[in-house]
Structures are given as C-alpha cells and as structure tokens.
C-alpha positions in Angstrom: 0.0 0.0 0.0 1.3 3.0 -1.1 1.1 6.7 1.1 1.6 9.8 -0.2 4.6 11.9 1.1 3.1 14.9 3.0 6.1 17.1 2.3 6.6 15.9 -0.8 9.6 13.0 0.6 10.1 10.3 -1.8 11.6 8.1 0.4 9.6 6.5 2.8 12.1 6.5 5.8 12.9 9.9 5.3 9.2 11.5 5.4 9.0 9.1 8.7 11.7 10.7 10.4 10.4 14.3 9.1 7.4 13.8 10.6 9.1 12.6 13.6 10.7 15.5 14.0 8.0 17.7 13.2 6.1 15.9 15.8 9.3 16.6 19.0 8.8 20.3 17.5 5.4 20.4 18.0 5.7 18.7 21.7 8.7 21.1 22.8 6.7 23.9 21.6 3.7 22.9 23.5 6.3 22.0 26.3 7.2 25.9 26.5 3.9 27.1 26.6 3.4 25.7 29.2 6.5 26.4 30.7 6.0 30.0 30.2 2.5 29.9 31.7 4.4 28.0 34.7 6.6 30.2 35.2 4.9 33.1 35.0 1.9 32.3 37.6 5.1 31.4 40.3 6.6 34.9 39.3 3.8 37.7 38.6 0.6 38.3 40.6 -1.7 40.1 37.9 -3.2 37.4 36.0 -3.9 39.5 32.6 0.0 39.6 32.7 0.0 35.7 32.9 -2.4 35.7 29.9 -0.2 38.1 27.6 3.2 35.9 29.0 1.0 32.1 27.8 0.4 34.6 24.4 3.5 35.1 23.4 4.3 31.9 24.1 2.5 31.0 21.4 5.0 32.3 19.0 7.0 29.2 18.6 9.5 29.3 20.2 10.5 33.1 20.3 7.9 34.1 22.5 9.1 32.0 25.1 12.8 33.5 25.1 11.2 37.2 25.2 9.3 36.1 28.3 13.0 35.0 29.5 14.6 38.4 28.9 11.6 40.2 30.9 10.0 38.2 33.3 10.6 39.5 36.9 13.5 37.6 38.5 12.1 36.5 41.3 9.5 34.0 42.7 6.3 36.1 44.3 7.0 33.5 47.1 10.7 34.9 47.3 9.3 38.2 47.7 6.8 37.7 50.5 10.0 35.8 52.0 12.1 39.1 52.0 9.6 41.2 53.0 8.4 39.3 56.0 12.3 38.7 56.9 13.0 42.6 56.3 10.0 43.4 59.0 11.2 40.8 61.7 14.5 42.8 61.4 12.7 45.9 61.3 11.0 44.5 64.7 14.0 43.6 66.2 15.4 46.7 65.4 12.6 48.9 67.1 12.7 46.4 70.8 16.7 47.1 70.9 15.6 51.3 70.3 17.5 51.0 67.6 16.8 54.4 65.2 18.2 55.5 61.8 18.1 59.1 60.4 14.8 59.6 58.2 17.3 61.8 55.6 19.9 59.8 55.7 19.8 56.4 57.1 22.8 57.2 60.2 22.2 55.0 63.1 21.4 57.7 66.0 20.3 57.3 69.4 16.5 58.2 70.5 18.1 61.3 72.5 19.8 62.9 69.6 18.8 66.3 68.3 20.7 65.7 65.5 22.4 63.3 63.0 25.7 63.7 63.6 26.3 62.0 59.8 24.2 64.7 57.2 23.7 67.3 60.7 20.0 67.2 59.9 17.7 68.4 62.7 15.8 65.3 64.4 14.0 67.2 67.0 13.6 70.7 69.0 15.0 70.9 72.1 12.7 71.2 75.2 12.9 75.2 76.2 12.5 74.8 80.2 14.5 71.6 80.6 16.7 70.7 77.0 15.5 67.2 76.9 14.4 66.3 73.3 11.2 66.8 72.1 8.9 64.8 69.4 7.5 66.4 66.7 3.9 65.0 67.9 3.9 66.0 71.2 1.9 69.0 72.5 3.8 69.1 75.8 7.2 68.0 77.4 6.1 65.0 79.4 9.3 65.5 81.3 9.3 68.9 82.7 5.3 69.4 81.7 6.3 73.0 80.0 4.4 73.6 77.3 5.6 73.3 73.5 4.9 77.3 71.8 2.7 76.7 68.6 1.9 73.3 69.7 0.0 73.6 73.4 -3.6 74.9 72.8 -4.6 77.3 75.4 -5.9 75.8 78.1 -9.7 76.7 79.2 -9.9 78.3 82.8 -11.9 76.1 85.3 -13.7 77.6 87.6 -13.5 76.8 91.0 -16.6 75.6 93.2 -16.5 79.2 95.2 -16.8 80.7 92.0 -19.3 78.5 90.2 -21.4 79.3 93.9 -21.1 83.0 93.6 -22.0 82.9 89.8 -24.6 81.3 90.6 -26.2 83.5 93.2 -25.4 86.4 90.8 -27.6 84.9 88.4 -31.1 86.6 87.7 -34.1 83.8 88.5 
C-alpha cells in the first residue's frame, strides 16, 4: 500500500523521520507554553499579565525566550519571604531602640537632636528643661512645660467658690 509523502519526501524512511521530528517540534513547543505559563503564575501576581506571558508563548519558540529576557527575576514567594524577613528585622530593630536618620539612614540614638552624619535636625529641644522633644507632642512630658505653637490654650476652670457665687449672681 502505497502513502503519499506529505512534504513531498520520496523516500519513505525519510518522510518518517520528518514527521518525527515535526512531531518533537510540536511537543517542545507545547512544552514551553506551558512552561512559560508555569513560570509566569510562580513569578507575577496580575493574571492579565499571565495571559499576555502564555500569548506570546504561542509564537514558537520566540515568545518563550522574550518572556525570559523580561520576566521578573524573582518568585512572588521569594518576595513575601524578603519582605516578612526585612520586617522581623525591622522589629528587632525597634525592641533594641535601635533608630536610623529619616534623611539619611545614620544609626542615631533616641536622645539625639541631630544626625551627627548629614547634621540634619531630628527634634527641638525642650525650652525649660533641653531634653528632646517629638514632633507629635503638644507638651514636654518631662518637665510638663508647654511646647509654643503646639499647646492649645488651656480653658480656665472655675473653682466651686466661683461657680457658687456665679450662681447666686444669676437673675431667677
């Protein structure tokens, strides 16, 4: 029984191991589809990105190799890793009072009123008793002296003599 050569192949053994070979093409291509989509779901967290990675793939070949070049270099898993590890330090850090400079990054005590690396002011100085103050504070909680421009002025209470008499002054 006779076959026709689908690429035209004369010799029977030869159009088999064509079509052998077109067929471990076909497979590898397949193969790095998949690969590609893989790859991509472990690495990026936006599936539309996903889609256009698995769509290029599609490209024999080629689009798999551009997806290569640009993918992220990093598993998302490696990420969440880091960034969990980098706030356990960060923890660590704050229970030892361990603080950096916000300009620069110097280590500096909680005391300092400035970096002593880029000379940046960290915080005023208490006016009554030196100490250092925070930015967010409305009062020195060590000397109780209140903070110009921060402190709102306080209301007067009246005392219960006074509320008595006002009272009494009062028109029924």
């Amino acid at each position: 029984m006779f076959v026709p050569a689908v690429f035209g192949i004369d010799s029977q053994a030869l159009d088999t191991a064509v079509k052998l070979l077109v067929l471990v093409l076909v497979v590898m291509w397949l193969a790095t589809v998949y690969y590609t989509f893989a790859d991509a779901r472990r690495r990026i967290a936006d599936p539309l990105l996903v889609g256009c990675a698995t769509v290029a793939a599609l490209f024999p070949f080629i689009g798999t190799i551009v997806y290569m070049i640009v993918r992220p270099p990093e598993y998302l898993e490696d990420q969440r890793e880091r960034e969990l590890e980098i706030q356990a330090a960060e923890a660590r850090l704050h229970e030892h009072d361990v603080h950096y400079c916000p300009h620069c990054g110097y280590q500096v005590e909680k005391a300092f009123l400035r970096c002593p690396s880029c000379l940046r002011k960290l915080k005023d100085p208490c006016q009554v008793c030196a100490r250092p103050l925070d930015p967010e504070w409305r009062i020195c909680p060590y000397c109780e002296a209140d903070i110009p421009g921060k402190t709102p002025p306080r209301r007067r209470r009246r005392r219960p003599a006074e509320e008595t008499a006002a009272a009494e002054a009062k028109p029924s």
